[in-house]
C-alpha positions, 0 to 999 in steps of 0.5 A, a space after each residue: 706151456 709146461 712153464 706157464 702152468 707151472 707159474 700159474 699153479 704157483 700163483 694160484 697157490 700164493 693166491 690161496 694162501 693170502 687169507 686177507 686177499 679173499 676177505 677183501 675180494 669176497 666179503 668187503 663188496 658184500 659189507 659195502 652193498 648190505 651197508 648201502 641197502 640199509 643207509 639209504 633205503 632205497 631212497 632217492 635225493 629230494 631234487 626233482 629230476 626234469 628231463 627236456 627233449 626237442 626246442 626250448 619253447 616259451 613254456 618249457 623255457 618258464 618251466 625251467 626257472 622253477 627252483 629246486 628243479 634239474 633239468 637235463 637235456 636229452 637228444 632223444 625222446 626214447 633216452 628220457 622215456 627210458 629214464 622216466 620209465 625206470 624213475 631216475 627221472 622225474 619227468 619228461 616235457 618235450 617243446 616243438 610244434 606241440 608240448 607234451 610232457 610225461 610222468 610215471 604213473 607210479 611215482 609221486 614225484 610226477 605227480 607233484 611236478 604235473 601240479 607245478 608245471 599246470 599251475 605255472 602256466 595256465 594259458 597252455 594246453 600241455 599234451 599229458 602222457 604217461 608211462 610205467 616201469 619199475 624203479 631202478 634204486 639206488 642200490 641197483 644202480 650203485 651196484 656194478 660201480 663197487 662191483 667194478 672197484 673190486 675189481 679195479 683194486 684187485 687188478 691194479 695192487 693184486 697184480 702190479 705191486 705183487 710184481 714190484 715186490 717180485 722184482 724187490 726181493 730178487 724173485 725176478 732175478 732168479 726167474 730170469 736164469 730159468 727157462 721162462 719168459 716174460 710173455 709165460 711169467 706175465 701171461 701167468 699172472 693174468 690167468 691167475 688173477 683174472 681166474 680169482 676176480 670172475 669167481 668172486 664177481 659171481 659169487 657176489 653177485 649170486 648172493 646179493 641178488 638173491 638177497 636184494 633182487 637186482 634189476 638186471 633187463 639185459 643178458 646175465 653173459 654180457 655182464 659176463 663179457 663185460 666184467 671179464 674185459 675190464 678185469 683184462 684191462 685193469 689188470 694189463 694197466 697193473 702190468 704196465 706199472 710194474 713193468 719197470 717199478 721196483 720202489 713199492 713207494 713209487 708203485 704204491 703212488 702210482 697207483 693211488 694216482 691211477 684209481 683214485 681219479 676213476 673212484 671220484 669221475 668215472 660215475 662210482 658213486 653218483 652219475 655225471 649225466 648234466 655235468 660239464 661235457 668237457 669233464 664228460 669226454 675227460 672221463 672217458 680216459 679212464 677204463 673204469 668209465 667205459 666198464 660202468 657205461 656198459 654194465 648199467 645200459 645192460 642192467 638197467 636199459 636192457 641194452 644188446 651186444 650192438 649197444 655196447 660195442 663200441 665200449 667193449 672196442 674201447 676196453 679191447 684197444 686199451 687191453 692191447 695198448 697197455 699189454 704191448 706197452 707192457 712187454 716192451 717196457 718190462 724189466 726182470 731186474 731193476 736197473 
């Protein structure tokens, strides 16, 4: 245990010290959201937004061939409701025994599309519903994938490139004639990195939504658990990196080729609900998809412990697929 301190007194101390490292976990993701906030102003895309639920009836079927129109399929009327609740979709209509349809009564958009589904169909008594809800903006909905790309960075290159260059500049060599292990060394850096990135995440939470007024419907300790367990994993897939890579060239590769697939598939910056379901179920490969998942349905659908568990299963098995991995494979020299 005495060795284990010692490296993560050590660690903490480097990490200090490195001013650069907590501008970019610190003040970057503020300047990003801030930024955000004010380009797109709260502002939705101009494309309507249509949700369908049940059989495609004649009616809906007409519906659908109204342009400038996306209509995505939902299994079950509470997913859409819940959507149309929060305006990430327009409208609802549902085909069956009985169309229906349903709009927000705070959104203009419901309104416009309820005189353009009425005005296409004049032979079809539409059952009318309505629900009410605050908006989800794009900054609320936005704000866990920047949170999640600081964390992701500071995982893979905070602690997998550290150790590359350990193991460049020979300081792995000398730690291997010491007293300590490779489980301490590496049990050592997760400590202290994840130490670091839990209290930036608060801090920047803390101050953005006091700043913005997030829509947070779910409980503040499972976005906790949630961003403690995906900062685990990430940082056990910088350790799998690293475990035998000593050319900060062939580590800086690897990495890019790690993050920037889940940059532009895991759901970051735009959501790919109605995209292919193959490029869906691809996504799931990646451990920032399933970290995002959980944290919107906890923000924005109020989603409990039960919702999100088979995420954080997920994320759990990862964790121990890349640690196991990890001690197998690790190296203190290059060989």
């Amino acid at each position: 245990m005495k060795y284990f301190l010692a490296l993560l007194t050590a660690r903490n101390i480097e990490l200090i010290r490195d001013k650069a490292t907590w501008v970019w976990n610190f003040v970057f993701p503020v300047v990003l959201i801030v930024g955000i906030a004010a380009i797109f102003n709260d502002k939705d895309t101009a494309l309507f937004k249509v949700g369908v639920v049940g059989e495609a009836s004649p009616q809906i079927s007409a519906f659908k061939t109204t342009q400038y129109l996306q209509f995505i399929d939902y299994p079950e009327l509470d997913k859409a409701l819940a959507k149309l609740q929060h305006h990430q979709l327009d409208m609802v209509v549902r085909g069956g025994s009985e169309d229906g349809y349903w709009i927000n009564d705070s959104a203009a958009q419901g309104y416009l599309l309820e005189k353009i589904l009425l005005a296409g169909d004049q032979t079809t008594t539409w059952k009318k519903q309505v629900v009410s809800g605050r908006q989800v903006r794009y900054l609320d909905w936005v704000l866990p994938g920047i949170l999640a790309i600081n964390i992701m960075h500071s995982s893979l290159f905070g602690v997998g490139f550290t150790i590359v260059r350990y193991r460049k500049n020979g300081v792995l060599k000398r730690l291997k004639a010491s007293p300590v292990n490779a489980f301490e060394f590496l049990s050592a850096q997760v400590a202290s990195r994840l130490a670091m990135l839990m209290l930036a995440i608060v801090l920047q939470f803390v101050a953005m939504h006091a700043l913005f007024d997030f829509l947070v419907q779910g409980a503040f300790a499972l976005l906790a658990l949630i961003a403690v367990l995906g900062s685990v994993t990430l940082i056990s897939l910088g350790l799998l990196m690293a475990s035998r890579t000593s050319s900060e060239e062939l580590a800086l590769g690897i990495l890019n080729l790690l993050t920037l697939p889940m940059i532009l598939l895991s759901g970051v910056w735009f959501s790919l609900e109605g995209a292919p379901t193959l490029l869906q179920n691809l996504t799931l490969i990646f451990p920032l998809t399933h970290m995002l998942q959980a944290a919107r349905a906890v923000m924005i659908d109020g989603a409990g412990l039960s919702d999100i568990a088979p995420a954080l299963l997920t994320l759990s098995a990862m964790t121990l697929l890349f640690l196991t991995s990890a001690a197998l494979r690790f190296r203190w020299v290059e060989e």
